[in-house]
N, CA, C and O atoms as a CHARMM CRD file, in Angstrom:
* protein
*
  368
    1    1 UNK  N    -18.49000 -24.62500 -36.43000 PROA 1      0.00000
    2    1 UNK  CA   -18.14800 -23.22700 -36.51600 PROA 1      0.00000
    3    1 UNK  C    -16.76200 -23.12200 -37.13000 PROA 1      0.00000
    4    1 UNK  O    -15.86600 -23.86700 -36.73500 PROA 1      0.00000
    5    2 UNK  N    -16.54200 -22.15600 -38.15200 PROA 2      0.00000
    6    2 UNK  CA   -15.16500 -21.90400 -38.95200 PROA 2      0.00000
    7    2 UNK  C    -14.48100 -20.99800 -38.41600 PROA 2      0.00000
    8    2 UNK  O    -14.84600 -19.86600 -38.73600 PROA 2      0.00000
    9    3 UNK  N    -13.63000 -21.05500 -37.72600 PROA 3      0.00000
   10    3 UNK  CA   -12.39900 -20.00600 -36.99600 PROA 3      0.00000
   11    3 UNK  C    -11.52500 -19.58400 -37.81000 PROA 3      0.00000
   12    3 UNK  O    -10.86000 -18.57300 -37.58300 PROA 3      0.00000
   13    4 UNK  N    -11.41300 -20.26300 -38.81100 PROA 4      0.00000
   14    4 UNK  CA   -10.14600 -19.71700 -39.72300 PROA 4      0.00000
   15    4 UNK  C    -10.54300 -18.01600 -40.19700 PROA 4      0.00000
   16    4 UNK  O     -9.70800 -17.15000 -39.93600 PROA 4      0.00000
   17    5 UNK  N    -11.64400 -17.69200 -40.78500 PROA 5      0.00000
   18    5 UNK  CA   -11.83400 -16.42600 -41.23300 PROA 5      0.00000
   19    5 UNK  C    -11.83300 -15.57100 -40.01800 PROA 5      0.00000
   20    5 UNK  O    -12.17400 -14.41900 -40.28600 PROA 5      0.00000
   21    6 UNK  N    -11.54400 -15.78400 -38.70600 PROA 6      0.00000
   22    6 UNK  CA   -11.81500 -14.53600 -37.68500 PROA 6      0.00000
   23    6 UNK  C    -10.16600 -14.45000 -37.63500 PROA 6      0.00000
   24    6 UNK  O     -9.36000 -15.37700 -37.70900 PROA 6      0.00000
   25    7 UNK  N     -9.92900 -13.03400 -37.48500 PROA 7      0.00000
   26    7 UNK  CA    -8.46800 -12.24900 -38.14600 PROA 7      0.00000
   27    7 UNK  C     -8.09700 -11.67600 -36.13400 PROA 7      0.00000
   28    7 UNK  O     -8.77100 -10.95000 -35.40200 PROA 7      0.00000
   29    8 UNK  N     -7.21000 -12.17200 -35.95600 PROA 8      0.00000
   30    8 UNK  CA    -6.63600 -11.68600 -34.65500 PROA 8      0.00000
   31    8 UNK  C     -6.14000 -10.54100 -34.77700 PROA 8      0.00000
   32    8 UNK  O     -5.18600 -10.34400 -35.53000 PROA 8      0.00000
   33    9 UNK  N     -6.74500  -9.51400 -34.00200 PROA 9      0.00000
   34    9 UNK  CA    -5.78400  -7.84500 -34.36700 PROA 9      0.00000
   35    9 UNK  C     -4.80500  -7.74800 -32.75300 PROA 9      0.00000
   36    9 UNK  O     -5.07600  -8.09200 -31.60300 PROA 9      0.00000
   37   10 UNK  N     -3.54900  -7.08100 -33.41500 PROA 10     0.00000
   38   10 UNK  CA    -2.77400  -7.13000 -32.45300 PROA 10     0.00000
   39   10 UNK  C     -2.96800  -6.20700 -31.30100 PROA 10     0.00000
   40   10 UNK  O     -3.21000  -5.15100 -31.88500 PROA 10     0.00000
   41   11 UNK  N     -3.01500  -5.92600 -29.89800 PROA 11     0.00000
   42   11 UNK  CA    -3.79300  -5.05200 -29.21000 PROA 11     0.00000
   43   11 UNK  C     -3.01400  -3.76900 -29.15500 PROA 11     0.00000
   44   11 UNK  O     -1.83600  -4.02400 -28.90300 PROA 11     0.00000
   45   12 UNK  N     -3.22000  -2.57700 -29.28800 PROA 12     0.00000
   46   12 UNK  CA    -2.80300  -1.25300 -29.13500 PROA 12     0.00000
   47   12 UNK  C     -1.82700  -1.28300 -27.97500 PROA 12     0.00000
   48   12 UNK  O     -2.27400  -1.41000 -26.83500 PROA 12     0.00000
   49   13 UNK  N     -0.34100  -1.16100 -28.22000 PROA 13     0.00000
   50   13 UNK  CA     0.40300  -0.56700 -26.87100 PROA 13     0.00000
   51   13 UNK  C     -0.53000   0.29900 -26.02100 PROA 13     0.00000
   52   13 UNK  O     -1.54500   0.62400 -26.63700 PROA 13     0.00000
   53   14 UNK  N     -0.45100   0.76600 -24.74800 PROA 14     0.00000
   54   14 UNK  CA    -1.13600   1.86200 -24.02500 PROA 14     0.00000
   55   14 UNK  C      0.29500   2.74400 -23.67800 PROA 14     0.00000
   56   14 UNK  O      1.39100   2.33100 -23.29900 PROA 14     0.00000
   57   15 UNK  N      0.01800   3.55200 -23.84600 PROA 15     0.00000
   58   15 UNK  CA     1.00200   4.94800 -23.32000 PROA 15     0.00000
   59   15 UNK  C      1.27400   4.49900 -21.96400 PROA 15     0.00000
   60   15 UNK  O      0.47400   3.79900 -21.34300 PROA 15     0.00000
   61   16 UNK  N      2.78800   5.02900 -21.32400 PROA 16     0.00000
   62   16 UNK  CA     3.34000   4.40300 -20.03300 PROA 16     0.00000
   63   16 UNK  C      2.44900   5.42500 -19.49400 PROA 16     0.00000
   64   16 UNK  O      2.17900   6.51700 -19.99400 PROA 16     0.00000
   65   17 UNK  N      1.91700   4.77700 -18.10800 PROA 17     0.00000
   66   17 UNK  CA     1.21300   5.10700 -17.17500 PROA 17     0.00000
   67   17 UNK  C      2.10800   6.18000 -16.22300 PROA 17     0.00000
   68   17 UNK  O      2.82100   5.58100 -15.41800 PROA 17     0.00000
   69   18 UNK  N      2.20000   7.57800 -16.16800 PROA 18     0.00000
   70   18 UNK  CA     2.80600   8.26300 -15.35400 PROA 18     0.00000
   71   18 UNK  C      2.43600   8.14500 -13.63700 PROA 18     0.00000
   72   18 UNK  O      1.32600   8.09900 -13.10700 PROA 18     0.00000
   73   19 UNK  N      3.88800   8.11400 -12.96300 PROA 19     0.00000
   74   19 UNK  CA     3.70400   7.97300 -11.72500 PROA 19     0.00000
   75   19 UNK  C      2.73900   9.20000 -10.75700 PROA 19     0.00000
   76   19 UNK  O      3.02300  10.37500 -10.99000 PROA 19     0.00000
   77   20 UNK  N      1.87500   8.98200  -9.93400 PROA 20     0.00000
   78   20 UNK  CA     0.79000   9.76200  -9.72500 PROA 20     0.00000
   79   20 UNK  C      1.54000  10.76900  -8.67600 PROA 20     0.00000
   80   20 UNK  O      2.17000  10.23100  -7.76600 PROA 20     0.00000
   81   21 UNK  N      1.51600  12.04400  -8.73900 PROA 21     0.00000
   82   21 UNK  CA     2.20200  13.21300  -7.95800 PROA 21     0.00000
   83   21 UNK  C      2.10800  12.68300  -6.35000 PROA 21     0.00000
   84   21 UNK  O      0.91400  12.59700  -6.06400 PROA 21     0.00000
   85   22 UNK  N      2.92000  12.31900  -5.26800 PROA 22     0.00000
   86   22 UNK  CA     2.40800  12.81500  -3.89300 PROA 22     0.00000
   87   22 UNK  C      2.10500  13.58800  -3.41900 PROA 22     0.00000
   88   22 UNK  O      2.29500  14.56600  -4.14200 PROA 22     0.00000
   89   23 UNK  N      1.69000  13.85100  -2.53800 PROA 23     0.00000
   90   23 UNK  CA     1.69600  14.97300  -1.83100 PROA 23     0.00000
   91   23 UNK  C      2.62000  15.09600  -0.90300 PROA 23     0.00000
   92   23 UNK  O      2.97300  14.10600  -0.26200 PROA 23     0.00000
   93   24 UNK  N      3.30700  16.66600  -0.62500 PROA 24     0.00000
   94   24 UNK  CA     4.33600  16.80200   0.37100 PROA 24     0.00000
   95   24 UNK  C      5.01100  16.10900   1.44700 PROA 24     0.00000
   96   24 UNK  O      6.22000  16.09800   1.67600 PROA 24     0.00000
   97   25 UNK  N      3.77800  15.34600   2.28400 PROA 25     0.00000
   98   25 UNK  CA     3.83300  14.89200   3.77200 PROA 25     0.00000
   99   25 UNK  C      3.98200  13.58900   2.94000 PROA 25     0.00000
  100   25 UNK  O      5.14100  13.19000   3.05500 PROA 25     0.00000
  101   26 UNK  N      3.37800  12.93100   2.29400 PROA 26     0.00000
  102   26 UNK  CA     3.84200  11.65000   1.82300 PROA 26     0.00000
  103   26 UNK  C      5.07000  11.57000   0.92800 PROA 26     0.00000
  104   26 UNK  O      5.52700  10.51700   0.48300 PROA 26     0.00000
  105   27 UNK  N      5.44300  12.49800   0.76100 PROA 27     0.00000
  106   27 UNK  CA     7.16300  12.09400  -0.11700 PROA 27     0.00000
  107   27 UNK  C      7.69200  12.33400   1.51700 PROA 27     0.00000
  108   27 UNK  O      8.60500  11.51700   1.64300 PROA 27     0.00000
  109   28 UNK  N      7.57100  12.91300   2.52700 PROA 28     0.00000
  110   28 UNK  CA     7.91300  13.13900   4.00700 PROA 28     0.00000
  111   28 UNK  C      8.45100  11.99200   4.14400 PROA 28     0.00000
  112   28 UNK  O      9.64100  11.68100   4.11100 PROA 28     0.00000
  113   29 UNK  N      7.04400  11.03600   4.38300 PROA 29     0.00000
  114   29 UNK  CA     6.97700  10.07200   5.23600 PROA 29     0.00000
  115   29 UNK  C      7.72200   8.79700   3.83400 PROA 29     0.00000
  116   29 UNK  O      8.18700   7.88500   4.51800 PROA 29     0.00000
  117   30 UNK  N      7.87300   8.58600   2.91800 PROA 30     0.00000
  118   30 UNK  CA     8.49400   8.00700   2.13400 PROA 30     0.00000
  119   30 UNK  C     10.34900   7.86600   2.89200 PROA 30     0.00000
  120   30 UNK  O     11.03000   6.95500   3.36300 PROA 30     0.00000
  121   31 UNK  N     10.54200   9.45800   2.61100 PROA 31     0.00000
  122   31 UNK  CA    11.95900   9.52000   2.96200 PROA 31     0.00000
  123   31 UNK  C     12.18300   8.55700   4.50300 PROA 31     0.00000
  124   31 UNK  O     13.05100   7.70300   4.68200 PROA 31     0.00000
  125   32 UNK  N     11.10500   9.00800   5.50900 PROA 32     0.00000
  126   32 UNK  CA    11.78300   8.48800   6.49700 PROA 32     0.00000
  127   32 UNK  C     11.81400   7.85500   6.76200 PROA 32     0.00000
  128   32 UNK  O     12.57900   7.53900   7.67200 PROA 32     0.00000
  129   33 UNK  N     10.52100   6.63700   5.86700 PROA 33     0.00000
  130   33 UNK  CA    10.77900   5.48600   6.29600 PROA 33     0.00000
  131   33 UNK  C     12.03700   4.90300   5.85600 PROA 33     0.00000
  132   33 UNK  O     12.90700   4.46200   6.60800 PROA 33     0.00000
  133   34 UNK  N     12.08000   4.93700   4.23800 PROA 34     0.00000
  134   34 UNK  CA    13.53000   4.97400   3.96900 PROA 34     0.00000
  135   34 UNK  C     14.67300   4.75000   4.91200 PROA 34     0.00000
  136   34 UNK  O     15.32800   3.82000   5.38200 PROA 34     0.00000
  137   35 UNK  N     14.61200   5.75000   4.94800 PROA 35     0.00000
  138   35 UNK  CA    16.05800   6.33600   6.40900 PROA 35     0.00000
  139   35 UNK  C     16.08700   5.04000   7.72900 PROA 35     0.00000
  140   35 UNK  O     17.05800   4.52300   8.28300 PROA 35     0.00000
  141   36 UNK  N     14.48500   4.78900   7.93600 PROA 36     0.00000
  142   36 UNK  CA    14.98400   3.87000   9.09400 PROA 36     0.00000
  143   36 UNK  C     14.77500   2.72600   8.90200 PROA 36     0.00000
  144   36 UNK  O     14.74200   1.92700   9.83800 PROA 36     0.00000
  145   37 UNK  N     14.60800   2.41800   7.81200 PROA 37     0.00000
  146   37 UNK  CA    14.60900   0.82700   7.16300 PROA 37     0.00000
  147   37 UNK  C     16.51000   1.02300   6.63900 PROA 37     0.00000
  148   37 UNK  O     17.39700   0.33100   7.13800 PROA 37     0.00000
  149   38 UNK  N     16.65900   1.67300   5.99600 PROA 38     0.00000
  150   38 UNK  CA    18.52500   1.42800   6.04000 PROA 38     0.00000
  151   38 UNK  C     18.70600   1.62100   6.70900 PROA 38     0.00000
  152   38 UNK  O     19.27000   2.43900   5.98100 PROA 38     0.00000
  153   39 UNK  N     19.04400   1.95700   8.27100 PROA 39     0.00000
  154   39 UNK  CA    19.41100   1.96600   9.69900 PROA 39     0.00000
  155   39 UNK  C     19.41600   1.19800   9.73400 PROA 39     0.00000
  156   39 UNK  O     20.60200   0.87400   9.79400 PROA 39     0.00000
  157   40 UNK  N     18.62900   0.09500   9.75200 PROA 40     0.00000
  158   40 UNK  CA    17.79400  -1.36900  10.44500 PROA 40     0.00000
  159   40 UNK  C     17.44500  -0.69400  11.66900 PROA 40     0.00000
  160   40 UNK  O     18.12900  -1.07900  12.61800 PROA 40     0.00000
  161   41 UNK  N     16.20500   0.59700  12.07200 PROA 41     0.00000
  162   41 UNK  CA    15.80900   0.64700  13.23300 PROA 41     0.00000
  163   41 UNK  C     15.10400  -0.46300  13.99400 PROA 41     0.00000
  164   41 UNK  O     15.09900  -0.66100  15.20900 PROA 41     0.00000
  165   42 UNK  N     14.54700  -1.10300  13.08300 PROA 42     0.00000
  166   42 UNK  CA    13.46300  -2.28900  13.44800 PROA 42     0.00000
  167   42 UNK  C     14.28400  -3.51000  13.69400 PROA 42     0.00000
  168   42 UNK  O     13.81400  -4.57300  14.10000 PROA 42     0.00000
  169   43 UNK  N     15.02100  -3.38100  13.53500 PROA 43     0.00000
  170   43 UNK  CA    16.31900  -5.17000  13.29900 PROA 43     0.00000
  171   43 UNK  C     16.55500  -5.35600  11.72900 PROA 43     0.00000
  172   43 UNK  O     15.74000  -4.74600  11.03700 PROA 43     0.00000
  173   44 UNK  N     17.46100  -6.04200  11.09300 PROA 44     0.00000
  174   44 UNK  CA    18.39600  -6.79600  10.08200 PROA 44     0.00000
  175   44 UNK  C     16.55300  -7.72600   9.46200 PROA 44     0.00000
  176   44 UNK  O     16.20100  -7.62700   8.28700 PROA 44     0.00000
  177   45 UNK  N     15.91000  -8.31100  10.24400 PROA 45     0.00000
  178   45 UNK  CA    15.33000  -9.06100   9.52600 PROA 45     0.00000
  179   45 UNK  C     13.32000  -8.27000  10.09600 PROA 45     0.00000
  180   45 UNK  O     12.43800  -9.12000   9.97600 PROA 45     0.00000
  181   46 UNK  N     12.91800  -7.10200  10.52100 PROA 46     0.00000
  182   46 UNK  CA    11.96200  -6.32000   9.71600 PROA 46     0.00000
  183   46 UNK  C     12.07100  -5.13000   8.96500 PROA 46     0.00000
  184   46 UNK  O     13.22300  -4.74300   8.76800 PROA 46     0.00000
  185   47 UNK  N     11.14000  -4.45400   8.49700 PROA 47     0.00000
  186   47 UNK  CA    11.41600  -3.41600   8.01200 PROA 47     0.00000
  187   47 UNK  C      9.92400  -2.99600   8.36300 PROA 47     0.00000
  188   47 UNK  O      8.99000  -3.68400   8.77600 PROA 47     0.00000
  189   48 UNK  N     10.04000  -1.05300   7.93400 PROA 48     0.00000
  190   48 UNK  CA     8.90700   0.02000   8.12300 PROA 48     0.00000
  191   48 UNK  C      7.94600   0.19000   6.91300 PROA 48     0.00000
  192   48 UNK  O      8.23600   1.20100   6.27400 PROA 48     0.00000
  193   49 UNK  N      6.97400  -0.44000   6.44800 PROA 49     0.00000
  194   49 UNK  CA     6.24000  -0.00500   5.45100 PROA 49     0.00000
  195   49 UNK  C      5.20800   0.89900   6.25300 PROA 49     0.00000
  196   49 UNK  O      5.23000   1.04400   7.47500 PROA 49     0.00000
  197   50 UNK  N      4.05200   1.64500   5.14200 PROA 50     0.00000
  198   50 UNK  CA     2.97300   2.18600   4.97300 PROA 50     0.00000
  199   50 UNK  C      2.42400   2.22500   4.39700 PROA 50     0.00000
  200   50 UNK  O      3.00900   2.14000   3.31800 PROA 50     0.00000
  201   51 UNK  N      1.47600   2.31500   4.28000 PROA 51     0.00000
  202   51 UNK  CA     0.16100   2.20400   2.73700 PROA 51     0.00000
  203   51 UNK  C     -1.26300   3.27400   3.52400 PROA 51     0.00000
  204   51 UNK  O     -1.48600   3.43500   4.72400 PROA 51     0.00000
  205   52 UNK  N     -1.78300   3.67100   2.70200 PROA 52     0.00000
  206   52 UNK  CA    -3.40600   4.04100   3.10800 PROA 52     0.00000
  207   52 UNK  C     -4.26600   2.86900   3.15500 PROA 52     0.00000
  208   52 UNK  O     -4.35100   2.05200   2.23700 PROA 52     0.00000
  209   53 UNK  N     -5.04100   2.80200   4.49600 PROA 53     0.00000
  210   53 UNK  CA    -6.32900   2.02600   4.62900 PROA 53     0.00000
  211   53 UNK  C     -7.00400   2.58100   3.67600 PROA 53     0.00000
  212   53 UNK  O     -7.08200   3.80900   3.71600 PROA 53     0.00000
  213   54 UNK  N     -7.77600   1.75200   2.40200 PROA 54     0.00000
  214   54 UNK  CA    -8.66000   2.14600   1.59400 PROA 54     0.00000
  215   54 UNK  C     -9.66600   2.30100   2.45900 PROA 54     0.00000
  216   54 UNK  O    -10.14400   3.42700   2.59800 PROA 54     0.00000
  217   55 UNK  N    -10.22600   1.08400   3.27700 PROA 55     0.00000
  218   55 UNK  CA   -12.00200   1.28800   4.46300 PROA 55     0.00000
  219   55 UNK  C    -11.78300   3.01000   5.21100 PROA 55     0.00000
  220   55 UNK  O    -12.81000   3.68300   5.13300 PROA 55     0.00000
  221   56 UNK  N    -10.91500   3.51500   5.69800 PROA 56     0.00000
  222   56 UNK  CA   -10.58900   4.03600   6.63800 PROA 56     0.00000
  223   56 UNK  C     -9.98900   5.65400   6.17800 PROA 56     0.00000
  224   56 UNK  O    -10.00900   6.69200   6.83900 PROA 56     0.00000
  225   57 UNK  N     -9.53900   5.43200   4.98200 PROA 57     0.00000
  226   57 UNK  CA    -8.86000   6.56800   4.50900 PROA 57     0.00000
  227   57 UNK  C     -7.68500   7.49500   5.20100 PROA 57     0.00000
  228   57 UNK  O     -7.64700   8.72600   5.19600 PROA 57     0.00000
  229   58 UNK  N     -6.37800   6.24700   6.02400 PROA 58     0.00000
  230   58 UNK  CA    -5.48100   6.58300   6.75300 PROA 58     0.00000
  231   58 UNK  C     -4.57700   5.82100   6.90700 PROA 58     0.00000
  232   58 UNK  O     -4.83600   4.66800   7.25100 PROA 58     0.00000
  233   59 UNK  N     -3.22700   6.23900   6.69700 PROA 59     0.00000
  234   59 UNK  CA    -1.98700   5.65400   6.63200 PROA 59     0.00000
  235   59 UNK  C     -2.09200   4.88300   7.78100 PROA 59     0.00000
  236   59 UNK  O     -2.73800   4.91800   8.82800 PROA 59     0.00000
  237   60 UNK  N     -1.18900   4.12000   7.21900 PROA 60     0.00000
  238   60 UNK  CA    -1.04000   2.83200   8.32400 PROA 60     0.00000
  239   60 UNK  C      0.46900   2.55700   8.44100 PROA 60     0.00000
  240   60 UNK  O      1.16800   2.17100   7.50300 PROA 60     0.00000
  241   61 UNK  N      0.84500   2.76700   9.54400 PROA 61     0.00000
  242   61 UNK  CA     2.44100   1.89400   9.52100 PROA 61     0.00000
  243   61 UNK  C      2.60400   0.73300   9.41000 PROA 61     0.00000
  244   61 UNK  O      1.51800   0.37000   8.95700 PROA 61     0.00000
  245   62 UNK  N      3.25400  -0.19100   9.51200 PROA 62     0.00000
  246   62 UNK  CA     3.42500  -1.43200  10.01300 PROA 62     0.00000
  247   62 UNK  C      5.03600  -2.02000   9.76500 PROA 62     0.00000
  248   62 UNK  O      5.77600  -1.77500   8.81200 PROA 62     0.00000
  249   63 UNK  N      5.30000  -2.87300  10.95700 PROA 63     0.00000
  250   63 UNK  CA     6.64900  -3.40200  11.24700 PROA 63     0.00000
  251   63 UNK  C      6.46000  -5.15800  10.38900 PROA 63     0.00000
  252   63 UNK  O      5.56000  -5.85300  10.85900 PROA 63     0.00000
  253   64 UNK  N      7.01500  -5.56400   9.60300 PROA 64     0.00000
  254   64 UNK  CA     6.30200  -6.39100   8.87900 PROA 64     0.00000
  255   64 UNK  C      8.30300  -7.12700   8.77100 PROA 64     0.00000
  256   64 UNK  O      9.31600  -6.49800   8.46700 PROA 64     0.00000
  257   65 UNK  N      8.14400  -8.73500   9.19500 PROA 65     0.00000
  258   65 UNK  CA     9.20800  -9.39900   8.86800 PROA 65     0.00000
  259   65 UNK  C      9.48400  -9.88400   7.43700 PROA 65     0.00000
  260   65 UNK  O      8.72600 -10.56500   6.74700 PROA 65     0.00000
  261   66 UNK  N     10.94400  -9.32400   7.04500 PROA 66     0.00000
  262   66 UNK  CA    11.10400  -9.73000   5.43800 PROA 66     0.00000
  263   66 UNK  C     11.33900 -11.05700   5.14800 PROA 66     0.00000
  264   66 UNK  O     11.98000 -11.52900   4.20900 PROA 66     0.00000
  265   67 UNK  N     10.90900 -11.46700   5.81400 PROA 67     0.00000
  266   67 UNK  CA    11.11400 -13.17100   5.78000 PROA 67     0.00000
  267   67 UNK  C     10.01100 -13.96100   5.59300 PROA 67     0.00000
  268   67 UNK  O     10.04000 -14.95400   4.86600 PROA 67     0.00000
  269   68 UNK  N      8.86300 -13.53000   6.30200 PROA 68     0.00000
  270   68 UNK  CA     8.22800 -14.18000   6.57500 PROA 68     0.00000
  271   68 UNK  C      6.83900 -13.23400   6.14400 PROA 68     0.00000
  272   68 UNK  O      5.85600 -13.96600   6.03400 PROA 68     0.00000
  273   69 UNK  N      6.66000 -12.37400   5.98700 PROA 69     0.00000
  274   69 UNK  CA     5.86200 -11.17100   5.65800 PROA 69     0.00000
  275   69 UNK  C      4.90700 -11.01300   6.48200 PROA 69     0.00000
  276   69 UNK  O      3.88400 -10.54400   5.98300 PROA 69     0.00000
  277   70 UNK  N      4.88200 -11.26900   7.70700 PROA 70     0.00000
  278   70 UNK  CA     4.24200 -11.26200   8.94500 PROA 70     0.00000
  279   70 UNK  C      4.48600  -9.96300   9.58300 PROA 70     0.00000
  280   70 UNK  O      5.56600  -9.38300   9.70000 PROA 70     0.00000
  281   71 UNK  N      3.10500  -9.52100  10.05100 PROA 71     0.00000
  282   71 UNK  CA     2.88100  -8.50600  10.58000 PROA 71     0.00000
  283   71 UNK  C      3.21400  -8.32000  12.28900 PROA 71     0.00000
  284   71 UNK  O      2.38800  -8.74000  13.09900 PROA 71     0.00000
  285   72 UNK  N      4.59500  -7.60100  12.78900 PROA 72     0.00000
  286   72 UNK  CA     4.82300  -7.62200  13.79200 PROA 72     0.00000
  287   72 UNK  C      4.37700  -6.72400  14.57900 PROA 72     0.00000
  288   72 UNK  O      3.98400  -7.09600  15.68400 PROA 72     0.00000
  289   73 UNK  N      4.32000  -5.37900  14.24800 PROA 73     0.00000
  290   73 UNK  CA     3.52600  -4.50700  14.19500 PROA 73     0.00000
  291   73 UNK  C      2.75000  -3.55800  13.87100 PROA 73     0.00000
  292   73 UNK  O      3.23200  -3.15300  12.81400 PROA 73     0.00000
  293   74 UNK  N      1.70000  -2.83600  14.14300 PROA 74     0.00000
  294   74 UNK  CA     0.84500  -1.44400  13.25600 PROA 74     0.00000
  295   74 UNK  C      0.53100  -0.70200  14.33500 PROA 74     0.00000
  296   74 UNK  O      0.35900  -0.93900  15.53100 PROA 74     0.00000
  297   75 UNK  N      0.48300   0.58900  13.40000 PROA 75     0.00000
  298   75 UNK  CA    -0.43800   1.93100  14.31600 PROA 75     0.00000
  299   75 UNK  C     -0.86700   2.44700  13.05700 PROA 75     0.00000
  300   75 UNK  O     -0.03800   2.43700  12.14700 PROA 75     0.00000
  301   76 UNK  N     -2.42700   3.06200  12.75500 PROA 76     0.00000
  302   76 UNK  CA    -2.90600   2.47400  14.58100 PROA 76     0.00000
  303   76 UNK  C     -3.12000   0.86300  13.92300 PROA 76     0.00000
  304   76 UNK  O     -2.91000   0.44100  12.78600 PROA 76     0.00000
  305   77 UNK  N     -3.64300   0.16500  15.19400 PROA 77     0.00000
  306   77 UNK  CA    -3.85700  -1.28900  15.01900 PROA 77     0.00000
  307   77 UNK  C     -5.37600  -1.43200  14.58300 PROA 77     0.00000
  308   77 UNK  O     -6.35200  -0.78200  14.95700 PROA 77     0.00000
  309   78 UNK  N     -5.29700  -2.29700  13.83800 PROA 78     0.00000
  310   78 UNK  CA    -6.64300  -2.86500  13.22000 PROA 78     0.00000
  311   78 UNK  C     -7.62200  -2.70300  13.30600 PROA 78     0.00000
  312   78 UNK  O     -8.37000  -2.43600  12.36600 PROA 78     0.00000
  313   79 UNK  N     -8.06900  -2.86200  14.96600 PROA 79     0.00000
  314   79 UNK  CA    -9.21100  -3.02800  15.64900 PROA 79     0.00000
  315   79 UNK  C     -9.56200  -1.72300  15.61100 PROA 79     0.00000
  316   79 UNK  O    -10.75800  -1.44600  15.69300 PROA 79     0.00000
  317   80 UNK  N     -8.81800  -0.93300  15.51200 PROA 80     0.00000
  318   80 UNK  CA    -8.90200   1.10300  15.83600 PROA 80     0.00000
  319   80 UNK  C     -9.25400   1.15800  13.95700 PROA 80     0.00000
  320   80 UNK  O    -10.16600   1.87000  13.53900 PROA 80     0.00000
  321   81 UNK  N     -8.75000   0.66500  13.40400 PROA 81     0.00000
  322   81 UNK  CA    -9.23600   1.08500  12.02200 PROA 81     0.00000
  323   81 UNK  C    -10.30600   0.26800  11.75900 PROA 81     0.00000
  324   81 UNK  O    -10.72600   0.30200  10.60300 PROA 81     0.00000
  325   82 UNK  N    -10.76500  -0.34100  12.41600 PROA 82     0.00000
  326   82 UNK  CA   -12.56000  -1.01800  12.00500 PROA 82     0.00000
  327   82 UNK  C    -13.31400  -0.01100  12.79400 PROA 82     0.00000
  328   82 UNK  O    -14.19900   0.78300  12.47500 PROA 82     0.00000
  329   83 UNK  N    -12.85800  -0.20800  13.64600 PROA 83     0.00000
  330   83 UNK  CA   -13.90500   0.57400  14.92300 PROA 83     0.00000
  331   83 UNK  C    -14.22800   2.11700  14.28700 PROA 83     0.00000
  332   83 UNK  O    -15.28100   2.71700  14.49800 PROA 83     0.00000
  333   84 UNK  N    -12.98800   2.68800  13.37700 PROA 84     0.00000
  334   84 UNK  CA   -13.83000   4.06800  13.44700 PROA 84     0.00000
  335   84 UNK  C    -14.49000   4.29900  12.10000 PROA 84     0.00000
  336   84 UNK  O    -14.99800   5.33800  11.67600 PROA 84     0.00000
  337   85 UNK  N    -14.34000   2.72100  11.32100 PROA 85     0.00000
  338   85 UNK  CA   -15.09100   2.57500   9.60100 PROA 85     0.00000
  339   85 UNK  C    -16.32600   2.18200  10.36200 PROA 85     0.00000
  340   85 UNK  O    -17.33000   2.55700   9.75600 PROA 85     0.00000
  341   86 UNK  N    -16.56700   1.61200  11.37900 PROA 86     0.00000
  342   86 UNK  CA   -18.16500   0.98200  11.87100 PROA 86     0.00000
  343   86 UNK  C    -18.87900   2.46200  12.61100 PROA 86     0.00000
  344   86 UNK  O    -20.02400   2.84400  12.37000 PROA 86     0.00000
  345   87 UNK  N    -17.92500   3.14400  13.53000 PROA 87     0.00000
  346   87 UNK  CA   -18.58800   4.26800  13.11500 PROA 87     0.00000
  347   87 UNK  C    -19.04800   5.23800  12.40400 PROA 87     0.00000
  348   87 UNK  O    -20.14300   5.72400  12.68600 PROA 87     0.00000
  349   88 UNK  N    -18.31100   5.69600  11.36100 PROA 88     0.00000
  350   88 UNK  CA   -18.53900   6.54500  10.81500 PROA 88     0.00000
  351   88 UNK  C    -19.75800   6.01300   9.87100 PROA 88     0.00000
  352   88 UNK  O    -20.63400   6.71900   9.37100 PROA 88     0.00000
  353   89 UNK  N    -19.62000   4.72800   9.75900 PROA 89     0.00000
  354   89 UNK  CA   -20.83300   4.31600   8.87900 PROA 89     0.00000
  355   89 UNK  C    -22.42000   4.11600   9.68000 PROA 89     0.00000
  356   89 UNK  O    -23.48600   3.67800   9.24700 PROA 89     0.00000
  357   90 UNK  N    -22.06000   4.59500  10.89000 PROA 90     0.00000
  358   90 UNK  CA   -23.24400   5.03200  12.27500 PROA 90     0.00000
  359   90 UNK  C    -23.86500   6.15600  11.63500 PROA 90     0.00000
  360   90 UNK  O    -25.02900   6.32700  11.27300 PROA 90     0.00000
  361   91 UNK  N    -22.65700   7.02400  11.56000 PROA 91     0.00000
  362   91 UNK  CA   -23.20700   8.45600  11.47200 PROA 91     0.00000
  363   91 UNK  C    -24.15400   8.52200   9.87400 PROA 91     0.00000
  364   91 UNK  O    -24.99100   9.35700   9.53200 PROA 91     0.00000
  365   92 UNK  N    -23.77500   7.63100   9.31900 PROA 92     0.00000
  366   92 UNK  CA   -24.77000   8.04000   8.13900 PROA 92     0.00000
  367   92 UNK  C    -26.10000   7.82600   7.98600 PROA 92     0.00000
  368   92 UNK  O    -26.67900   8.23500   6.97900 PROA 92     0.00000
């Protein structure tokens, strides 16, 4: 097989991806975690994240060590976010 005649085209930049709007209560909860991660409410070595459960469709806290990226704590906890994806998938 001859490779020389196949012509490499250079790939199209993509337009910068704009950051997706929040909503109110989540620029909220942004700020405060903020606020108590520079406190160090949690201690010098965790901090306060959040994210949405994709299964579950609900924020999740969690106390998570920057060291070690270990999960010290969540609300709700795990078992509460399976338990109500195994139900709701009852109800269907």
């Amino acid at each position: 097989m001859d490779i020389s005649a196949i012509h490499l085209q250079p790939l199209a930049a993509t337009a910068p991806v704009a950051p997706v709007a929040q909503p109110p209560e989540h620029r909220e909860i942004i700020q405060a975690v903020r606020a108590l991660n520079a406190a160090e409410m949690f201690g010098q070595q965790n901090e306060l994240l959040f994210h949405m459960d994709r299964q579950a469709h609900r924020i999740v806290l969690q106390v998570v060590n920057r060291e070690t990226q270990e999960v010290v704590a969540q609300v709700p906890p795990e078992y509460v976010l399976r338990l109500a994806e195994d139900l709701k998938q009852q109800k269907i």
